[in-house]
C-alpha positions in Angstrom: 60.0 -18.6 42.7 62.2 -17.8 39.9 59.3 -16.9 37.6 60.5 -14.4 34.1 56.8 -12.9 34.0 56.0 -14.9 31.2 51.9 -14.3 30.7 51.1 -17.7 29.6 53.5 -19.4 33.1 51.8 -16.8 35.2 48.2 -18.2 33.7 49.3 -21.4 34.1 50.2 -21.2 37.5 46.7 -19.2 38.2 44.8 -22.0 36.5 46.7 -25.1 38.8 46.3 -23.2 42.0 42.1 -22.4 41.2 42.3 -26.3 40.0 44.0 -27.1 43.1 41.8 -25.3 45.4 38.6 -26.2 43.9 39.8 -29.8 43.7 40.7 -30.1 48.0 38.4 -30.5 50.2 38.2 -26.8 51.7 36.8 -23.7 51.6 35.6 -23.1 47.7 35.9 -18.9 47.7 34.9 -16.7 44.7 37.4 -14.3 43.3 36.4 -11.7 45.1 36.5 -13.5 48.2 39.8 -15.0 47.2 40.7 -10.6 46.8 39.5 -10.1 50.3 41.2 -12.3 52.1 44.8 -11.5 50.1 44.2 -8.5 51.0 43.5 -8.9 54.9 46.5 -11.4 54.9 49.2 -9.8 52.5 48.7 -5.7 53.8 49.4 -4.0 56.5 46.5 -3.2 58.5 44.3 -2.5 60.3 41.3 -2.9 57.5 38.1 -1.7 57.4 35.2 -2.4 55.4 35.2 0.9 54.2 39.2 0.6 53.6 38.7 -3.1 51.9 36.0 -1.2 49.6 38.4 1.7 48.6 41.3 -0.6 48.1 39.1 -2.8 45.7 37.2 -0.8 43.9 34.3 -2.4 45.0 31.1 -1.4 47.4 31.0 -1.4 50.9 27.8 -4.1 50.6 30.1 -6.3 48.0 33.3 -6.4 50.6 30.7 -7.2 53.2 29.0 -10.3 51.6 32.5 -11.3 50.9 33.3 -10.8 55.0 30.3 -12.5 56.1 31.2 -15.9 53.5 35.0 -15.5 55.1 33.4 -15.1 58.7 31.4 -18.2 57.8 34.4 -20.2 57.4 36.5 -18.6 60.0 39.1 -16.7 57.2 38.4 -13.9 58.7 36.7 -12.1 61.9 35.0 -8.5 62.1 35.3 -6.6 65.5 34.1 -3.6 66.8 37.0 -1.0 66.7 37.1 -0.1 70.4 38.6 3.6 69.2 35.5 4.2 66.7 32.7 2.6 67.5 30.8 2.8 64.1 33.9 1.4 62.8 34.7 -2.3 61.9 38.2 -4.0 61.9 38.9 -7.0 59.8 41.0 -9.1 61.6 42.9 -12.0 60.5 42.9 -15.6 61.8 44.2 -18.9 62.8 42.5 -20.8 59.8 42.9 -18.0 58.1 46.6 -18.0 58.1 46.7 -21.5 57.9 44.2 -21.2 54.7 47.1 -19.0 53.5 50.0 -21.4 54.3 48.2 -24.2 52.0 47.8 -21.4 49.3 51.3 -20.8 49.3 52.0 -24.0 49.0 50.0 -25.2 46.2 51.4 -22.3 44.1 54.8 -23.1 44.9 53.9 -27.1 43.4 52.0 -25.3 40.4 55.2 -23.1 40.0 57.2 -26.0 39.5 54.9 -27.8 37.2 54.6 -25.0 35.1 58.1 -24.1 34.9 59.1 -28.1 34.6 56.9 -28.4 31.5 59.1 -28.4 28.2 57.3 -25.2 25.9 56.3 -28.1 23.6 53.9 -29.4 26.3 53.2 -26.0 27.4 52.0 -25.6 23.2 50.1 -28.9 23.5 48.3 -28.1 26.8 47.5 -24.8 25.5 45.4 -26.0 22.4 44.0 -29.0 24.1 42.5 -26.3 26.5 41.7 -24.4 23.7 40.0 -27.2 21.9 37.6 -28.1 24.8 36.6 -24.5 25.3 35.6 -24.6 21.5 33.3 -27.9 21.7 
């Protein structure tokens, strides 16, 4: 991706892929679900709730809600670490990474629509969505 860290591209891109995603038929995951999972899939591990929770800034109940909604759809698994018994492991999986893989994707087409729009376009779309949000 040969983004220049323009905010309003990087917003644009943001907005297509949560379009995207809430659009396919797939798993519809809230943004802190969406933070879980990136974060299981795109660090090194092992994780822990406890580790997920310190990473995020979030509670230990909060990362486990969003566990058992990624264990629901099979994003993600919880084992029992065999070292530490009173300690979980998030562990990644096969959807999961395949979840991941269509991610990618989809922000590589938004990329390219967003960087393919002329900045005129980019202007117009901008106050159209500005419009609706006002009425």
């Amino acid at each position: 991706m040969a983004l220049q860290n323009n905010p309003d591209q990087l917003v644009g891109i943001l907005r297509d892929t949560v379009v995207a995603l809430v659009r396919r038929d797939g798993p519809d995951l809230s943004a802190r679900q969406l933070g879980v999972f990136l974060t299981v899939y795109l660090t090194d591990g092992p994780h822990t709730v406890r580790g997920l929770a310190a990473e995020l800034n979030v509670s230990k109940p909060a990362i486990t809600r969003a566990l058992d909604r990624l264990g629901e759809l099979d994003l993600a698994r919880r084992k029992v670490d065999p070292m530490d018994r009173r300690s979980v492991i998030v562990q990644r999986t096969l959807k999961g990474t395949a979840f991941l893989r269509d991610l990618r994707q989809i922000m590589i087409e938004a990329e390219a629509h967003t960087r393919d729009m002329p900045p005129v376009e980019t202007a117009v779309a901008n106050a159209e969505r500005e419009a609706r949000k006002a009425g």
